[in-house]
C-alpha positions as CSV (number, residue, x, y, z in Angstrom):
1,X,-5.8,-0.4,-23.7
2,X,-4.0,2.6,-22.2
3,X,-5.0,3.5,-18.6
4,X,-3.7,7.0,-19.2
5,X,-6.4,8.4,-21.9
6,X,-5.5,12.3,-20.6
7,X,-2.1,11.4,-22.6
8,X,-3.3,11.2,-26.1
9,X,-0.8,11.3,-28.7
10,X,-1.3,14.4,-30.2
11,X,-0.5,16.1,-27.3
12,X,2.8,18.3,-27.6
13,X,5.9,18.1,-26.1
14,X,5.7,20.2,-22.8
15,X,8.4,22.1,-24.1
16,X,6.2,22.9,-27.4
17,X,2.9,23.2,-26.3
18,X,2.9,27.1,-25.2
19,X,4.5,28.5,-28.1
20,X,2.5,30.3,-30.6
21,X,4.1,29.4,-33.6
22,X,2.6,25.3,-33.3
23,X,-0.9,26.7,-34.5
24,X,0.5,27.7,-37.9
25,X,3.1,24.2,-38.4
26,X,2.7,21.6,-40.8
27,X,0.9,18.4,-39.4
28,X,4.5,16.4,-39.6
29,X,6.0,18.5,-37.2
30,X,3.4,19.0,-35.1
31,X,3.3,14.3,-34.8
32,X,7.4,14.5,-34.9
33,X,7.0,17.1,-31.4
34,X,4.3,15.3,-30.0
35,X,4.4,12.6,-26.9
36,X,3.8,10.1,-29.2
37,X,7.4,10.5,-31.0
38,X,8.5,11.0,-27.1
39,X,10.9,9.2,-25.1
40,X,9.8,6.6,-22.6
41,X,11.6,9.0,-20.5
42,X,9.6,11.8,-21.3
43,X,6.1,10.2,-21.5
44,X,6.5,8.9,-18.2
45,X,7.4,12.9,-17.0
46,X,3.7,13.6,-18.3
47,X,2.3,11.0,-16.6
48,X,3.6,11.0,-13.4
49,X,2.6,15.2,-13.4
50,X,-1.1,14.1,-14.3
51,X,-1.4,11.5,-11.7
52,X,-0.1,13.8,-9.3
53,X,-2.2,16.9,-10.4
54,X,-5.5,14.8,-9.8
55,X,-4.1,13.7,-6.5
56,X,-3.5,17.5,-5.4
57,X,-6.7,18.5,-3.7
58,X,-6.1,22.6,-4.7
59,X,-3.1,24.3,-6.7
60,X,-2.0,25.5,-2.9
61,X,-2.7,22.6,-1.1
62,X,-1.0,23.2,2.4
63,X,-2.3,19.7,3.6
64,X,-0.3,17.5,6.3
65,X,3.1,17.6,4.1
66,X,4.0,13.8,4.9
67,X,0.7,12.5,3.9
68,X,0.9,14.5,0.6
69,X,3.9,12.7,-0.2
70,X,2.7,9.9,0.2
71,X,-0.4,10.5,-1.6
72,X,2.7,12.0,-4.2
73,X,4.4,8.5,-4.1
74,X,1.6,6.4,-4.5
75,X,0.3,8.5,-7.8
76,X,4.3,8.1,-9.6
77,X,4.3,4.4,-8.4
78,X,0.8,3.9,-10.0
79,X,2.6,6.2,-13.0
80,X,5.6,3.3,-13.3
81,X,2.9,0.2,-12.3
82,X,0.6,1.6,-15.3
83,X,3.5,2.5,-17.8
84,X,4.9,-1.0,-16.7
85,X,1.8,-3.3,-17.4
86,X,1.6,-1.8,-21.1
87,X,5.1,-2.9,-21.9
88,X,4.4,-6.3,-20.4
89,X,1.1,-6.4,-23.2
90,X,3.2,-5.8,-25.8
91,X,6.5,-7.9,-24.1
92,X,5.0,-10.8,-22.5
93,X,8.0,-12.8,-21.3
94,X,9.4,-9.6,-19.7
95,X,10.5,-11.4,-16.4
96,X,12.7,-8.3,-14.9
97,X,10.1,-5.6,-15.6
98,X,7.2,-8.2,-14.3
99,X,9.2,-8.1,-11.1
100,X,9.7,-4.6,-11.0
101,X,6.3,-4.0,-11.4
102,X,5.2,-6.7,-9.0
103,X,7.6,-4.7,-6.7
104,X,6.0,-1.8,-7.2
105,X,2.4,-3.2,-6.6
106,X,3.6,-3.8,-3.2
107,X,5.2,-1.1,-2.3
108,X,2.1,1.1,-3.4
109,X,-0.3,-1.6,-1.5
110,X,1.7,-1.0,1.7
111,X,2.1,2.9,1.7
112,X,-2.2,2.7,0.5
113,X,-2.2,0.6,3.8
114,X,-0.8,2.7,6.2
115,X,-2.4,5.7,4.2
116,X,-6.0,3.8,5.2
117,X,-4.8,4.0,9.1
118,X,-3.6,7.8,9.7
119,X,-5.9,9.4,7.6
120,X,-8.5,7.6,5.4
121,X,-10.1,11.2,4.1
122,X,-6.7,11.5,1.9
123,X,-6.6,7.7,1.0
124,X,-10.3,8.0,-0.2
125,X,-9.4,10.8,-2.3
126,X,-6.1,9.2,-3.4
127,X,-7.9,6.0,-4.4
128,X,-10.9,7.8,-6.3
129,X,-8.7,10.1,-8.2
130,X,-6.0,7.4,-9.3
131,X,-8.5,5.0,-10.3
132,X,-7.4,2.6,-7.6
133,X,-9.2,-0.9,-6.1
134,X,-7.6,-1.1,-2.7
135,X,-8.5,-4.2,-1.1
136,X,-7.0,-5.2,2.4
137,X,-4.7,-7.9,2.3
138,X,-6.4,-11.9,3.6
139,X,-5.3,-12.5,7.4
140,X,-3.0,-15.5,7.3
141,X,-4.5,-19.2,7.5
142,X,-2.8,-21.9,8.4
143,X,-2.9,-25.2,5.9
144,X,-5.1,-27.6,8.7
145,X,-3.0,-31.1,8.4
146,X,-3.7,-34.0,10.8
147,X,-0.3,-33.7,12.0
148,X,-1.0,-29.7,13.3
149,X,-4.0,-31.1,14.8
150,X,-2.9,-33.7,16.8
151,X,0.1,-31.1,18.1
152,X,-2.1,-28.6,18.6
153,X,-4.4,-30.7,20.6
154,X,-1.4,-32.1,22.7
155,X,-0.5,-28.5,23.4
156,X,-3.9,-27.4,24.9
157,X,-3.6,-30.9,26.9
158,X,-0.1,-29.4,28.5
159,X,-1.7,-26.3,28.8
160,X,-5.0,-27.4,31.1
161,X,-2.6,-29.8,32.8
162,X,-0.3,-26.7,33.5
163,X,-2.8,-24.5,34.6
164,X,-4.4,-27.4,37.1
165,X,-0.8,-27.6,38.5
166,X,-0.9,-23.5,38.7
167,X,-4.1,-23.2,40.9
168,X,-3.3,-26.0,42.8
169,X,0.0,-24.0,44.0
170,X,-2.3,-20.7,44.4
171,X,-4.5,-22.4,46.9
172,X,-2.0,-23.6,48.6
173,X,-0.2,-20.1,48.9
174,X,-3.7,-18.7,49.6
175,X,-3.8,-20.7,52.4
176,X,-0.7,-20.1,53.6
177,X,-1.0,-16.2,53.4
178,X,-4.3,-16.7,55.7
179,X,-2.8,-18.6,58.2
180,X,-0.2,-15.9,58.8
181,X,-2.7,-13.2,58.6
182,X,-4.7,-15.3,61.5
183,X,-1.6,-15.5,63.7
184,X,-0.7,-12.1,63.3
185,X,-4.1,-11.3,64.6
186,X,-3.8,-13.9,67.0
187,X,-0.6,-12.0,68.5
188,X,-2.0,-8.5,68.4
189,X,-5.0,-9.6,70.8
C-alpha cells in the first residue's frame, strides 16, 4: 500500500499539468505524461513538495525560519523513508537501501526529538500533518548479572566506608577550627 494516496497516477507531470491542450489528448498520452510513467527522480520531486505543503502552516508562513527547516527536513526525510519502504516491499533483500532508510529513520527521530524540546506547537503540527507516531526513545537499562551486583554492592560498601572516614576528618577539623576561635577570644579579653 502506498503511503502517499495525494500522488495518484493519473496525475500529470508538473511540467504538463497547466497546459490547456491535456483536456483535448488522447488517453495514451495523457498515462505516457503522467507520474506514473515518471522517473523515481521525479516522483520523489512531487512528494517531497506535498509533504512539505502540508507541513507549511500558510502560503506566507514567516514562522521561526530554523524550526521551519527543520519541520522542511523532517517532511523530505519522511518523503525518502516512505519512497524507501515501498522499494523494500517489492525488493526485499535490499540490504543498502534498508540501511539507508534505517539511517534516515534516525535522523528524522532525532531532529522530531529536539523539535519536541524547543517548540512542541510546531512538532505537533509536523507530526499530525505527516502522519507521524513519534514515540520517545526507552531510557537505557542495564542487563542485571550477579557479577554487576556483587560490584555494585562492593562499590556502595567503599563508598559508606569513604564517607565514615570523610566525617570523621570534618569533626576533627570542626573541632580544631573551635579551639582557635576560643583562643582567639581568649586573647582579645
Amino acid at each position: 500500500p502506498s503511503h502517499l494516496d495525494d500522488l495518484s497516477p493519473s496525475m500529470l507531470k508538473k511540467d504538463y499539468a497547466n497546459l490547456p491542450i491535456m483536456n483535448s489528448v488522447d488517453d495514451v498520452v495523457k498515462r505516457l505524461l503522467s507520474l506514473e510513467m515518471a522517473s523515481q527522480k521525479e516522483k520523489m520531486k512531487v512528494k517531497i513538495q506535498q509533504l512539505v505543503e502540508k507541513v507549511r502552516r500558510s502560503p506566507n508562513d514567516n514562522g521561526s525560519f530554523e524550526l521551519l527547516s527543520l519541520a522542511f527536513t523532517v517532511a523530505i526525510l519522511t518523503a525518502r523513508i516512505r519512497t524507501l519502504e515501498e522499494h523494500l516491499q517489492r525488493h526485499p533483500k535490499d540490504k543498502s537501501n534498508r540501511r539507508f532508510m534505517l539511517m534516515d529513520l534516525d535522523r528524522r527521530r532525532k531532529m522530531l526529538g529536539y523539535l519536541r524540546r524547543v517548540n512542541y506547537g510546531t512538532f505537533e503540527n509536523t507530526c499530525k500533518q505527516l502522519g507521524i507516531q513519534y514515540s520517545p526513545p526507552q531510557p537505557y537499562t542495564r542487563h542485571v548479572t550477579k557479577r554487576w551486583l556483587v560490584k555494585k554492592a562492593l562499590c556502595i560498601k567503599v563508598y559508606q566506608e569513604k564517607q565514615k572516614l570523610k566525617a570523621a576528618e570534618r569533626r576533627k577539623q570542626r573541632r580544631e577550627r573551635q579551639a582557635r576561635v576560643r583562643t582567639a577570644r581568649e586573647q582579645q579579653e
